[in-house]
C-alpha positions as CSV (number, residue, x, y, z in Angstrom):
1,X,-114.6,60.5,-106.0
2,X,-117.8,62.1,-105.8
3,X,-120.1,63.4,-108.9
4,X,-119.4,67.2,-107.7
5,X,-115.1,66.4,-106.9
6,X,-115.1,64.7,-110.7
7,X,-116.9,67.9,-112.0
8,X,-114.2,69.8,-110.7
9,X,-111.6,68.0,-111.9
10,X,-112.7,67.7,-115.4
11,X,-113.6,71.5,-115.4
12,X,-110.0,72.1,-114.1
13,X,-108.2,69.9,-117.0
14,X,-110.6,71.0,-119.4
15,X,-109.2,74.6,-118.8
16,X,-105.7,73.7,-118.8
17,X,-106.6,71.7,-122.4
18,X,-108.1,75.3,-123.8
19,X,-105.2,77.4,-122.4
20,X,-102.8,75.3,-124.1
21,X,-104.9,75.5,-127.6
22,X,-105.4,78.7,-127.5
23,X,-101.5,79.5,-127.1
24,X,-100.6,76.9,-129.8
25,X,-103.6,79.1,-132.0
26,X,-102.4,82.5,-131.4
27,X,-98.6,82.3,-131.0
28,X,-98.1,79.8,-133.5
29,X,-94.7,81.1,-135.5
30,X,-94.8,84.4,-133.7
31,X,-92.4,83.0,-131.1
32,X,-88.5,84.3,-131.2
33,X,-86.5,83.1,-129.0
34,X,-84.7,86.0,-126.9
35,X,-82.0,84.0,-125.1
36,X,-80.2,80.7,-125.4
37,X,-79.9,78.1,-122.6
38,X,-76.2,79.1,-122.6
39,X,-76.8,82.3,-121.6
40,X,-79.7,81.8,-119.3
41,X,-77.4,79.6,-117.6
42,X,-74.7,82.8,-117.3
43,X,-76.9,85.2,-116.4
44,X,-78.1,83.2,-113.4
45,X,-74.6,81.8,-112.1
46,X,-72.5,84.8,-112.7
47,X,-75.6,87.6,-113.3
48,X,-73.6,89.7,-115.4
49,X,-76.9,91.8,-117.1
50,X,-78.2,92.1,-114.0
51,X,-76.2,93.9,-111.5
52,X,-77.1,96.3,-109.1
53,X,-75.2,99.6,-107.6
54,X,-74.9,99.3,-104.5
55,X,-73.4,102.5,-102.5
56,X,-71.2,102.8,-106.2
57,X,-70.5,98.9,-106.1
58,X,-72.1,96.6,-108.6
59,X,-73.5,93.7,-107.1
60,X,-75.3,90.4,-107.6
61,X,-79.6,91.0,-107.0
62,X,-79.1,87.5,-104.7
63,X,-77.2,90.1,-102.3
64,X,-80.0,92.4,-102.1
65,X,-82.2,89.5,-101.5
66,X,-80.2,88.4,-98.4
67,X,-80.2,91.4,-96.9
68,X,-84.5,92.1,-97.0
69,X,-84.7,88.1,-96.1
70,X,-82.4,88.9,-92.9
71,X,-84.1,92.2,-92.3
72,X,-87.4,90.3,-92.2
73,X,-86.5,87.3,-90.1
74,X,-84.6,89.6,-87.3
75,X,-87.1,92.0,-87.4
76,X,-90.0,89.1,-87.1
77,X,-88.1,86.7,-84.0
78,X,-87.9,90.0,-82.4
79,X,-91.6,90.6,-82.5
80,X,-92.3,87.3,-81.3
81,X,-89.7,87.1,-78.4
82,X,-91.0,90.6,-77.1
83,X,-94.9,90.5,-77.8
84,X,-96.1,86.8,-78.5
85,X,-93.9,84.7,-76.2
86,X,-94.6,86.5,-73.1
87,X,-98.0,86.1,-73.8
88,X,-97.9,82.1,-74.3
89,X,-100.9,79.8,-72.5
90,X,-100.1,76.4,-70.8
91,X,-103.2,75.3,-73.2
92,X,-101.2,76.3,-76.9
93,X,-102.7,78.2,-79.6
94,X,-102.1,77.8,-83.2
95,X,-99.0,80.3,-83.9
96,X,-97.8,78.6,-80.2
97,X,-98.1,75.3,-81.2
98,X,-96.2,75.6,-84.7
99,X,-93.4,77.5,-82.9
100,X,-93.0,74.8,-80.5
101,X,-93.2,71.9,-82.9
102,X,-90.5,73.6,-85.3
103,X,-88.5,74.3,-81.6
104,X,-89.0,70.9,-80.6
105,X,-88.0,69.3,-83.8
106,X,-84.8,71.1,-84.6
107,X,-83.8,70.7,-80.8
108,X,-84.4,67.2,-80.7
109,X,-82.6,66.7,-83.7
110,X,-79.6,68.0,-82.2
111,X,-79.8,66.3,-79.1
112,X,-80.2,63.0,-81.3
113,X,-77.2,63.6,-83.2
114,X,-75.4,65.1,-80.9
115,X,-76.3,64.7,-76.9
116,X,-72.5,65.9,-75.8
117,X,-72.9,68.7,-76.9
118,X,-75.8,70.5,-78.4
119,X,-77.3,74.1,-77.1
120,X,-75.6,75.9,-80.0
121,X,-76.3,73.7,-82.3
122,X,-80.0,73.2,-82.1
123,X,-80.2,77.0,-82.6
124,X,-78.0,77.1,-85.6
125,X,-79.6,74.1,-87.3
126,X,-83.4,75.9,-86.8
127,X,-81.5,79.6,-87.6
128,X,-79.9,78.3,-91.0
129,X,-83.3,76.1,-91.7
130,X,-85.3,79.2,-91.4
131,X,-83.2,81.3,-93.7
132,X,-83.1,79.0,-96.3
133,X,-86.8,78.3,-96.1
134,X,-88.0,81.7,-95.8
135,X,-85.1,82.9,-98.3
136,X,-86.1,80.5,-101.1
137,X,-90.4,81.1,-100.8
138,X,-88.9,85.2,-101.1
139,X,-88.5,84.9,-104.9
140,X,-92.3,83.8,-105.6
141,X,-92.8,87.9,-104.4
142,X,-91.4,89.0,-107.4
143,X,-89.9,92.4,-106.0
144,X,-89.4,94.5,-108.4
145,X,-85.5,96.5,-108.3
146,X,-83.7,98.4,-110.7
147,X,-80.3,97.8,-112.3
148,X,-77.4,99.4,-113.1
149,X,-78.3,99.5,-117.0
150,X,-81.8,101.1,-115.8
151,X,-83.9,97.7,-116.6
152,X,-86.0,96.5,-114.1
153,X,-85.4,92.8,-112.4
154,X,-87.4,90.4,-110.1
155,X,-85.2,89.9,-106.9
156,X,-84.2,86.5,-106.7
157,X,-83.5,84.0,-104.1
158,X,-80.5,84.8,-102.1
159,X,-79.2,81.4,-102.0
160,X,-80.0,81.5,-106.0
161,X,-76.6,83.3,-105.8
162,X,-73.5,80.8,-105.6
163,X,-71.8,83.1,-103.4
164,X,-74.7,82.7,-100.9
165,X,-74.8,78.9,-101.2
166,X,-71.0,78.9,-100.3
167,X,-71.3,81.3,-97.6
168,X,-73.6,79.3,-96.0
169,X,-71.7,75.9,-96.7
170,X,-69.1,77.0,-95.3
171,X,-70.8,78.6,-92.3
172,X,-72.0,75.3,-91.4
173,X,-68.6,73.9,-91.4
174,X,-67.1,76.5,-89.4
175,X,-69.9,75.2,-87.0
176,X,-69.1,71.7,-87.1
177,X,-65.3,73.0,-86.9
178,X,-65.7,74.9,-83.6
179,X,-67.6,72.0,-82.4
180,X,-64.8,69.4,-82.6
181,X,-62.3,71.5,-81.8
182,X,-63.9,72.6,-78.2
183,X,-65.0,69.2,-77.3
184,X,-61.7,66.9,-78.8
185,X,-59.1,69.7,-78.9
186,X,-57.0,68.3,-81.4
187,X,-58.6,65.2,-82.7
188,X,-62.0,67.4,-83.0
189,X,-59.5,69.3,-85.7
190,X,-58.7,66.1,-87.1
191,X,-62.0,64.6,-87.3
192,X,-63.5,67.7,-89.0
193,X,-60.3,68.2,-91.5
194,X,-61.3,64.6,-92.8
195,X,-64.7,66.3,-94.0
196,X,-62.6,68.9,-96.4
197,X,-65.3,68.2,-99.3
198,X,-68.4,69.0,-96.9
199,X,-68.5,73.0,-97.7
200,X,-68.4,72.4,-101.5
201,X,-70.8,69.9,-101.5
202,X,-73.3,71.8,-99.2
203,X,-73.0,74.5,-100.8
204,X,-73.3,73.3,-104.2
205,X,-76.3,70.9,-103.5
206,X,-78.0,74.3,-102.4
207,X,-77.2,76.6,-105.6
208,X,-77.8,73.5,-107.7
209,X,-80.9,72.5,-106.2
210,X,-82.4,76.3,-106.6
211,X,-81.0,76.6,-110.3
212,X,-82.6,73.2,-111.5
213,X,-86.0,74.9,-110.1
214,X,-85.4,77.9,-112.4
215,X,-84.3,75.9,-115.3
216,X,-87.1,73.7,-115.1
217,X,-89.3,76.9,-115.4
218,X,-87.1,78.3,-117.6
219,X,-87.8,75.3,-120.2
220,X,-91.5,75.7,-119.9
221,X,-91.4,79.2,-120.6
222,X,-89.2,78.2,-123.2
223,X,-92.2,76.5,-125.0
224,X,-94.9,79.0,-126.0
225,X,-97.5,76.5,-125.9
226,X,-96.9,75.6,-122.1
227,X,-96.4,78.9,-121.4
228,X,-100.1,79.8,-119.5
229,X,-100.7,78.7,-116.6
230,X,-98.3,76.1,-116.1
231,X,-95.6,78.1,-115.4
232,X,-97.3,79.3,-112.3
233,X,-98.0,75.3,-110.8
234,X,-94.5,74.6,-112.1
235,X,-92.6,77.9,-109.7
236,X,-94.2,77.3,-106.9
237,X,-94.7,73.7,-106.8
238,X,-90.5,73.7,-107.3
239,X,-89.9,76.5,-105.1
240,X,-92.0,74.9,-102.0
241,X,-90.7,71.5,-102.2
242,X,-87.3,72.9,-102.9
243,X,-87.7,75.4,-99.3
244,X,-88.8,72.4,-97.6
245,X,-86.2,69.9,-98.6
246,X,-83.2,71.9,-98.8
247,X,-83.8,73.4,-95.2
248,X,-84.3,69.9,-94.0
249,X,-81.2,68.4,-95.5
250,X,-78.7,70.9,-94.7
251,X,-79.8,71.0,-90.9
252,X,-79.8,67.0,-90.9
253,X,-76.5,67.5,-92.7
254,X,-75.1,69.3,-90.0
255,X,-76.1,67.9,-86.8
256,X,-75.4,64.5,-88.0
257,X,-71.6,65.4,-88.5
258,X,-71.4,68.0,-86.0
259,X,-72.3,64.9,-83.7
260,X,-69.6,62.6,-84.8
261,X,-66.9,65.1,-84.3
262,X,-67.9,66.0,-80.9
263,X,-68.4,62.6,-79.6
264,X,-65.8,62.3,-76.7
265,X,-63.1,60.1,-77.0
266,X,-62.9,57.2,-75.2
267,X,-59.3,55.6,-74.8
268,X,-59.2,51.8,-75.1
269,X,-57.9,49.9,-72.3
270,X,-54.7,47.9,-73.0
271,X,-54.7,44.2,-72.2
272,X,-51.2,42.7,-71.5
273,X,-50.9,39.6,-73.4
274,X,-50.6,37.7,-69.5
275,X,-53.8,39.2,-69.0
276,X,-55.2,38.4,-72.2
277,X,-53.8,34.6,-72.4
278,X,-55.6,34.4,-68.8
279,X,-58.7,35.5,-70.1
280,X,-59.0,33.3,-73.1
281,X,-57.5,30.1,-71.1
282,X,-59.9,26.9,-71.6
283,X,-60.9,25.7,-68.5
284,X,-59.1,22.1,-68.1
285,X,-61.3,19.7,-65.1
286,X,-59.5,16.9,-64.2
């Protein structure tokens, strides 16, 4: 480490060090705690202060959410397929050459997993990848709506929602149970029934994986002193690592057992026991 990186780095701590006494000086016993973790842990599973009228139903914010995320991402691949793709170079730009890497990789993932049978499955996997991905990096916007009650609230995630995590779990599966059943009729139904436990446990890895993010924040919020800066690091450290993993697992997820109950059957040949006695016969020279 250079003289002028070390600088840096001890101007950056020594910042964090100040923030950190200053909050411990000036909010020392002034703190009161407004919630417990109970009920932050209610209000973001089941978001009963929170809801919003919708057309004269009260909904969950995470619904909101998924609507402006869909909005955006229809509204955005339409752009590109009608203005930016006609326009792409045999030599690739930069917005051409991440397109085609995220493409590529997403496609050649389901071929890998599943080389049967794989055209609508590539374009799930990258469809379901995006919407988590751009869906989770939505809440670190902070869009302001109103309530019901007239308060004002940060729009979350939409998968931050359980019932957006299981829609989506169980989405997937569908998938995977279309899959089987076109390419193995009835032992594609079999094959896929065996996975019963692969909605909850998609779904749930999702909303759990997005709720430890809050509650991590949540908890250094939680402590005044910690409470500047941090915070900030801490969101969207959690939020980008969560976008990029939890896209990346559910699509590996899914092509991996969308391949294995699409893989044709092959029916074992029978071997008479003649046959088979013939086969294994020692060789006797006289």
């Amino acid at each position: 480490m250079t003289k002028k990186q070390l600088g840096i780095f001890l101007s950056v701590v020594l910042v964090i060090i100040a923030a950190l006494i200053v909050g411990i000086v000036l909010t020392d016993g002034l703190y009161e705690k407004d919630a417990t973790i109970q009920e932050t842990m209610q209000d973001a599973v089941l978001h009963e202060g929170d809801k919003i009228n919708l057309f004269g139903m009260l909904v969950n914010p995470g619904l909101i959410s998924a609507y402006i995320v869909t909005a955006v991402i229809l509204v955005f691949a339409a752009i590109v397929r009608i203005f930016v793709i006609p326009r792409f170079k045999t030599v690739p730009g930069k917005f051409q050459l991440v397109l085609e890497e995220a493409v590529g990789m997403f496609d050649g993932m389901a071929k890998n997993s599943s080389p049967h049978r794989n055209r609508f499955l590539g374009a799930y996997i990258f469809a379901a990848a995006a919407y988590i991905f751009v869906g989770t990096l939505f809440e670190l916007f902070g869009l302001p709506w109103q309530t019901a009650a007239g308060e004002s609230v940060a729009l979350p995630a939409p998968l931050s929602d359980i019932n957006g995590a299981i829609a989506l779990g169980c989405l997937s599966y569908l998938v995977i149970l279309a899959g089987g059943i076109l390419s193995n009729r009835v032992r594609g139904l079999g094959r896929t029934l065996k996975e019963f436990s692969l909605p909850i446990s998609m779904s749930f890895r999702l909303f759990g994986a997005l709720l430890s993010g809050m509650l991590v924040s949540e908890l250094v919020y939680y402590y005044i002193s910690l409470s500047f800066l941090l915070p900030v690091l801490v969101g969207v450290l959690f939020t980008v690592m969560h976008a990029l993993v939890q896209a990346y697992v559910l699509a590996t997820l899914t092509s991996l057992i969308y391949g294995e109950v699409t893989e044709p059957y092959v029916k074992k040949s029978k071997v008479s026991a003649k046959d088979k006695h013939k086969k294994f016969k020692p060789e006797v020279n006289v």
